[in-house]
Every structure is written in structure tokens, then in C-alpha cells.
C-alpha positions, 0 to 999 in steps of 0.5 A: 592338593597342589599346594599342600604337595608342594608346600611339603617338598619345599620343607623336604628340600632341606632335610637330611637325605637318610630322613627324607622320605619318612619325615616328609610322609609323616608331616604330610600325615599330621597336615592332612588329619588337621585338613580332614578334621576341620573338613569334617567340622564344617561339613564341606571341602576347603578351597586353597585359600583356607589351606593356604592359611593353615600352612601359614600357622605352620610356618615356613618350610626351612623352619618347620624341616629344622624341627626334625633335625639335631639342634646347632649352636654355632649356627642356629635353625633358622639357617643352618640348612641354607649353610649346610646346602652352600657348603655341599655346593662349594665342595661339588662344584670347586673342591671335589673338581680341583681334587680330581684334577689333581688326582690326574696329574698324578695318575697320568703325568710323568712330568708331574710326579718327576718334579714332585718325588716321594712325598713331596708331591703332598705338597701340590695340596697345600693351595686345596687345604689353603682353600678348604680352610679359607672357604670353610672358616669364611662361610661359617663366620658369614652365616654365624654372623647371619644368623645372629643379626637377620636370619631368624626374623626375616625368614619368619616375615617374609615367607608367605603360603602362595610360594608353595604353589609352584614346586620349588627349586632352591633358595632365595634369601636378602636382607633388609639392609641395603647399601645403595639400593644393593642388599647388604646379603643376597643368597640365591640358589637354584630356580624360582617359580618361574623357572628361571635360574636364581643370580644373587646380586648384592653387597655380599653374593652367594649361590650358584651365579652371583654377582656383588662387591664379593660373591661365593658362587659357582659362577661369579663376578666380584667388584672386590673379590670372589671365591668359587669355581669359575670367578673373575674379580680383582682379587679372585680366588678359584678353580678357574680364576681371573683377575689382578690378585689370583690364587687358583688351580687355573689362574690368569692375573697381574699376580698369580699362584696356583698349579697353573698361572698365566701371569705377568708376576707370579708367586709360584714362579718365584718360588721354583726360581723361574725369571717371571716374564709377561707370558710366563705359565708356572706350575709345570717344570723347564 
């Protein structure tokens, strides 16, 4: 039955890997003998709507996925894998690249290690460590804030059993708080069920594309500010970076720092006493 299928690769969606598959043909299990026991009873099949029912008794999937996994404290059941998904992300898709970039600085150019001898070249990783701690710490203090004020109830109120028709992709998530028509939290990732790729837009933005006065995405533009891998914003801060106040590997901004800024003032060129100038590029040594 499509929808019961369905319903049980939303709640797989968000179990951990090694579990995945043994906790998804057990749940599949336990929902189909109720199926079959209230088919049996009433002498004839069950149409989907009166599936559809018995999965609304279950709950929603990310709810239903957090039985099965180790209770949190700091960031409760209720959005916990939604937390652990962003940050998974954060680190494929920004972290992980910035480190392999580094990595090749290292391993194929001279000039590079020249100007970094011995250990002093650790010292190159102090803008990543700078990001690790800064993303890490904001993404927990945001979705411990979530989880404590909105999470729990809206996520109860507003799943409902005809969105496990369609296979799902990702997730999608805003509060009912709102400022100027914007909800104050929009998260969203992947496809939704018509396929087409999921943007946040809100006071505070966070998936893959987001769009928000700040956003957390892999593709993002911030009113304020931004974090991720490809971002624009007044103060931007990325693997690839645009804006007035830039931190970044790749950063263009009126200020700048990072491996390589294209500025008209720079941080990093201060410090390597380097004359900042309007076409200035840091990172790489004169």
C-alpha cells in the first residue's frame, strides 16, 4: 500500500544509518498486523483513507523515528534529527570542502608551505576551527531555542497523513510566529512532493537554498547576515563569501579575511603587513 510505504520511508528518513533498515521492517511489521487485524474484523479491505487514519494515531514520522533512538537533553525528540540532518549538511557541504582545499594547498603548493614552515602551517586552520565553533555553537543554541518554544507542538499540529502519499524528500518546517508576513523560522530541505527543490524563506533561514534576514544554507542570501558554503550577505560568512564584512576561504568584501580575499580593506593583510589597496588579493605571499 503506497501510502503506508511511504509513510515508512518518511520515519526512515530520519533514523540513524546503522539501524535503519532493521527498525523500518520492524515498524512496517507492527503497522501492517494492526492493518491486518482490523481487515480481519470487518471482513474486507481498508481503502487509504482508513489507513491514512491509523497512521494519523501514530503520529508523525520524525516523532515516531525518535522512539527508537537515544534520548537528548540539551535538544530534545522532537527536533533533534532535523538538528543532526543540518548539521551533517553543514559539514558535506562547507566544512569538509574548506578542509580538502586546505589540504591541496598543502600537498601541491610550494609557495604555501614556504610561507608556512614546520608547524606554523597549523596555524592556516584557525579561520576552519573559527567556523567549526561558531556554526556548531550557533546551530545548537538556535535549535535548543526551537525546540524549547515551538518544536514540539507545531510539529504534532501540523503533520497530517495525505503527506506520506508521495515518497518524501527532506524537510520542511515554519513556525507560526511571523514578522511582516515572514515566519520568524523557516527550515527547509530537500524536495517536496512535487519535486521541486525546497528554498526557506524567513526571518531566520536554514536548508540547502535560503533566503532570510539571516540564513544557514548551502546556497544563501542573508538581508543581514549569512553562514554556508556559497553566500552573499552584508556580513557573510563561507566557503565562498560576498559582502561588506567577509570571513571566508574565498572572500570578496569591503573588509575581508580569509585564505583568499579580494578586498578593498583586509584583516589578513594587515596582519602579513601587506599596504591594503583596492585590488589587493591576501592570502598568498609577495
Amino acid at each position: 500500500m503506497q501510502i503506508l510505504d511511504n509513510y515508512i520511508q518518511q520515519v526512515g528518513f530520519w533514523l540513524p544509518r546503522a539501524q535503519q533498515q532493521d527498525i523500518m521492517a520492524e515498524l512496517s511489521e507492527e503497522i501492517r498486523t494492526q492493518i491486518d487485524e482490523k481487515e480481519s474484523a470487518l471482513g474486507r479491505k481498508l481503502d487509504e483513507a482508513e489507513v491514512a487514519t491509523m497512521l494519523e494515531r501514530w503520529g508523525n514520522p520524525l516523532l515516531v523515528a525518535e522512539r527508537y533512538v537515544p534520548q537528548r537533553h540539551l535538544i530534545g525528540p522532537a527536533i533533534f534529527p532535523v538538528y543532526q540532518f543540518v548539521l551533517k549538511s553543514v559539514f558535506a557541504w562547507y566544512l569538509l570542502p574548506w578542509m580538502l582545499v586546505w589540504v591541496g594547498f598543502i600537498c601541491f603548493n610550494p609557495t604555501f608551505r614556504a610561507a608556512h614552515p614546520g608547524w606554523a602551517i597549523l596555524g592556516t586552520l584557525a579561520p576552519w576551527w573559527n567556523q567549526v565553533v561558531c556554526t556548531v555553537g550557533g546551530l545548537t543554541i538556535l535549535f535548543a531555542t526551537l525546540d524549547r518554544r515551538w518544536a514540539r507542538t507545531r510539529l504534532l499540529e501540523d503533520w497530517k497523513p495525505d503527506s506520506a502519499v508521495r515518497r518524501p524528500v527532506g524537510f520542511e518546517w515554519k513556525s507560526k510566529a511571523t514578522v511582516f508576513g515572514l515566519p520568524l523560522v523557516h527550515i527547509a530541505i530537500g524536495r517536496d512532493r512535487n519535486g521541486k527543490l525546497r528554498v526557506a524563506r524567513g526571518v531566520v533561514a536554514i536548508g540547502q537554498f535560503g533566503v532570510g534576514v539571516i540564513t544557514i544554507a548551502q546556497f544563501g542570501f542573508g538581508f543581514l547576515g549569512s553562514i554556508g558554503q556559497f553566500v552573499m550577505a552584508p556580513a557573510a560568512v563561507g566557503q565562498f563569501a560576498v559582502g561588506l564584512i567577509v570571513i571566508g576561504q574565498f572572500a570578496i568584501g569591503l573588509a575581508a579575511a580569509g585564505q583568499f580575499a579580494a578586498h578593498i580593506w583586509s584583516i589578513d593583510a594587515i596582519r602579513h603587513g601587506f599596504p591594503p589597496t583596492r585590488s589587493s588579493v591576501s592570502g598568498i605571499p609577495r
